[in-house]
C-alpha positions in Angstrom: 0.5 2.4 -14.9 -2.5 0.1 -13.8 -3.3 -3.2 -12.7 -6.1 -4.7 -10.9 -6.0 -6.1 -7.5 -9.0 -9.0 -6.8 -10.0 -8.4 -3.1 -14.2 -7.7 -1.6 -12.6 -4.7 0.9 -14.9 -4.3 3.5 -15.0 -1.2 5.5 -13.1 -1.6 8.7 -15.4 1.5 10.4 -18.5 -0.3 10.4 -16.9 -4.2 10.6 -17.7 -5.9 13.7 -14.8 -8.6 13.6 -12.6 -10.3 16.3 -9.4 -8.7 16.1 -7.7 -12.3 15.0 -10.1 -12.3 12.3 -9.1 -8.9 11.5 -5.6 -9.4 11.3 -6.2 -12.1 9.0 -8.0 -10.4 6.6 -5.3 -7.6 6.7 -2.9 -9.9 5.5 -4.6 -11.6 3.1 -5.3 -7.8 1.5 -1.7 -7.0 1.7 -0.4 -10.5 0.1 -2.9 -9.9 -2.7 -1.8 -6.6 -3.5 2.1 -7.8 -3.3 0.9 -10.2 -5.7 -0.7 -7.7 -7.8 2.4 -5.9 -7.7 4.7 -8.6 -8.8 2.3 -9.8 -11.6 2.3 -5.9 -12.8 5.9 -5.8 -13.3 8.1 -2.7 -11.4 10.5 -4.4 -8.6 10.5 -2.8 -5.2 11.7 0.9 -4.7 12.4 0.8 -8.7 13.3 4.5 -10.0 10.1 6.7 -9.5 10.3 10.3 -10.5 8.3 11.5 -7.7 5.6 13.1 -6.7 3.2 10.7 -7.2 -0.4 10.2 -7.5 -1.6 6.6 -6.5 -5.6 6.3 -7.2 -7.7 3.6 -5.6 -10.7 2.4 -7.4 -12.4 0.4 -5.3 -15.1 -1.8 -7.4 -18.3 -3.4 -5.6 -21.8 -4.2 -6.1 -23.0 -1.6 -3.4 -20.5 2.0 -3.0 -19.4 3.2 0.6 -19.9 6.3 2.5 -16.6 8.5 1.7 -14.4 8.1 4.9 -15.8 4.2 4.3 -14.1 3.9 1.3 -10.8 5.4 2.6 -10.8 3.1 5.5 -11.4 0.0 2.9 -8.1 0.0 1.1 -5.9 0.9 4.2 -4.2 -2.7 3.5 -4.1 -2.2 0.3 -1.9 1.6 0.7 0.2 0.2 3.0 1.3 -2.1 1.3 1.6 0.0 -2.2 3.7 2.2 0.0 6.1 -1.0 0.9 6.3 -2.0 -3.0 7.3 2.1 -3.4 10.1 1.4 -1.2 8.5 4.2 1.1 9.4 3.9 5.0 5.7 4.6 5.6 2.3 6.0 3.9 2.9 9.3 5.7 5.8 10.2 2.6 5.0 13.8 1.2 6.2 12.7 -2.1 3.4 10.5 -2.9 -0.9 11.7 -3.1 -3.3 8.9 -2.1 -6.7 9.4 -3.9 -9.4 7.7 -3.9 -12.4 6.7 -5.9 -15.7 4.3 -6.4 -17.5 2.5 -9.5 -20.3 0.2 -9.2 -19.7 -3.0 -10.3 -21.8 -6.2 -11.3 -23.3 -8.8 -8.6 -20.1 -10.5 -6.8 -17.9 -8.3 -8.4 -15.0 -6.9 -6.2 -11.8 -5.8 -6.8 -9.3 -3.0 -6.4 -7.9 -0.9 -9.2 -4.8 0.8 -8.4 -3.5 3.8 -10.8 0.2 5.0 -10.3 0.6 8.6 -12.7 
């Protein structure tokens, strides 16, 4: 199961931001992946047969450093571990992985992989 999520993550280790400015950004990560979600089709918490793999591939013009890339789509795992119906992203059931491909100029976006 795929679908695509259409955010520029930036990675949080190097981002020199206010922490309002932050926490906006955070949110507007999470509401696009929730919308991501609900366009994809599974409801919240629907029957998984766990374990899980969930692959992130994050898509940008220029790739990030490995724990860069991790740090990235924090917003976006936590909230694909809310749309699991998982108390948090800690849940042994589930394996996060995660992955880069270059893409074109201005193109960003987040391609999540449940198997």
């Amino acid at each position: 199961m795929k679908f695509t999520i259409p955010i520029r993550t930036v990675s949080t280790l190097n981002a020199r931001e206010h922490h309002h400015a932050r926490a906006r950004r955070v949110k507007a990560e999470r509401e696009a992946t929730a919308w991501a979600w609900k366009m994809w089709g599974p409801r919240r918490g629907s029957g998984w047969d766990y374990p899980i793999t969930v692959t992130f591939t994050r898509i940008a013009p220029r790739l990030l450093d490995d724990d860069g890339c991790v740090a990235a789509m924090k917003a976006a795992r936590d909230q694909v571990a809310d749309e699991l119906g998982l108390p948090n992203d800690r849940d042994p059931r589930v394996q996060w992985r995660y992955a880069q491909k270059k893409g074109g100029v201005r193109e960003y976006a987040v391609l999540v992989e449940i198997t």
